[in-house]
N, C-alpha and C positions, 0 to 999 in steps of 0.2 A: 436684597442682593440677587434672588431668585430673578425676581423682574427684572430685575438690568440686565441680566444674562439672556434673558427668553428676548428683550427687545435688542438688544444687539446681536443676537442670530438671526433675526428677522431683519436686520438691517442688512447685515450681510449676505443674506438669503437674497435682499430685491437686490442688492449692488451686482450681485456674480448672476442675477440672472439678467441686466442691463448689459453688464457685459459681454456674456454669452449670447444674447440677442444681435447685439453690435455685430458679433464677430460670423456668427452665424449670416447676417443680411449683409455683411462683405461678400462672403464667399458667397453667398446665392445671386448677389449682382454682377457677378464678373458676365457673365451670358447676356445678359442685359447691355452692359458696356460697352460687349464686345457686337453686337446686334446693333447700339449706336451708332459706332464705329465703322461698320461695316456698308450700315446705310450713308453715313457721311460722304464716304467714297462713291459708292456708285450716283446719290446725286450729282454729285459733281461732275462721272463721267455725263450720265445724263445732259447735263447744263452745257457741255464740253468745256470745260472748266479744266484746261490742263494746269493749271498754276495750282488751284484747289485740289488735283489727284497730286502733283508732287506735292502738295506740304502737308496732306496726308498719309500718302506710305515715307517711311523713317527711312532716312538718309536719302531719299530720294535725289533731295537739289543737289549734294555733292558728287553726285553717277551721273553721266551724260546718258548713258543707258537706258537708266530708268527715267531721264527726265524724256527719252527719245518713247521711249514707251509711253509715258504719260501724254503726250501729246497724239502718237497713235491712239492709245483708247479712246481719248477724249472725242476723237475725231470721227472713230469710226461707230462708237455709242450715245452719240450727239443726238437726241431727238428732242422735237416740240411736243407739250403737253404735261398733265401731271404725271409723277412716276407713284408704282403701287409697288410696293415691296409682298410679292406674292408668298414669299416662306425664308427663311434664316436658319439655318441649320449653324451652332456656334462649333468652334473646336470643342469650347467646355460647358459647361452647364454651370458646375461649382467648382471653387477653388482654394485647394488652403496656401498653396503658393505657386509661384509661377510657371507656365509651360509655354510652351510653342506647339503651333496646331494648324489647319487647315479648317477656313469654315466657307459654308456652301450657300449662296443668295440667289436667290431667283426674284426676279422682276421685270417691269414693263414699264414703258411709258407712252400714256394715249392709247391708241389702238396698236401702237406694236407686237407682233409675235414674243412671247417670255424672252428672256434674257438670263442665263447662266452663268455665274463666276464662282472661284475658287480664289480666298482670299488666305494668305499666308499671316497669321496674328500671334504676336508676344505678349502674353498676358506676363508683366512684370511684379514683383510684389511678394506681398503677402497677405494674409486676414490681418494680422496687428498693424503694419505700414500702412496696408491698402493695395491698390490696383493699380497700376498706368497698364494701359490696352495701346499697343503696336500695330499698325500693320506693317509690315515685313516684304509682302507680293501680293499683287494681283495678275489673276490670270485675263486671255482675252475672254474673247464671248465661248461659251462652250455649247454640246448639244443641250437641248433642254431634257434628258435624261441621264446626262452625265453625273459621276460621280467624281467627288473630290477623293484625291491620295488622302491615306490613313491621317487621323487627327488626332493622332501621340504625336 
């Protein structure tokens, strides 16, 4: 009877640490996703891919606004060659449920001068659900020492 006891505490011991693991590499991937995410769009401006920047920031297509934006960015960060994503500063790093944030990219493409944005991102969710990662806004090009608004 001893036995049984000692082997199903150990059972349960490796299940809640499978768990806890799970839950734990949620929440440390939100940064990652949001880093995905983040590059997604700027290739796109890159490519000049305005159809690609609206169907990446959320609710885009149904704002003339934002679709009139998207088509300025697209246009005016249009360059040939490969793009480097030179740094990603996320709103969040980890996450046990959802927030909205500002996160910071720098990159180039080919021989270009760096390239600055401020990207407005909804991390939706939670650790048990999971993630969907928003973007929300992007800004135009910024100085290449610019700082993004607070990212609470």
């Amino acid at each position: 009877m001893r036995r049984r006891s000692v082997i199903a505490s150990i059972g349960l011991a490796v299940v809640l640490f499978v768990v806890i693991s799970v839950l734990v590499a949620r929440a440390v991937g939100v940064g990652d996703a949001q880093n995905a995410a983040v590059t997604a769009l700027v290739r796109a401006e890159a490519r000049g891919d305005t159809n690609g920047v609206i169907a990446l920031i959320s609710g885009c297509s149904r704002s003339a606004a934002c679709r009139a934006r998207a088509a300025t960015l697209a246009a005016s960060l249009r360059s040939p060659g490969a793009l480097s994503v030179l740094q990603v500063q996320p709103s969040t790093n980890v996450a046990l449920s959802g927030s909205v944030g500002t996160a910071r990219i720098a990159w180039l493409v080919g021989s270009s001068l760096p390239l600055v944005q401020c990207v407005r991102v909804r991390n939706a969710g939670n650790v048990l659900a999971g993630f969907t990662i928003e973007i929300l806004q992007v800004s135009g090009r910024l100085a290449s020492d610019a700082t993004c608004p607070s990212r609470s």
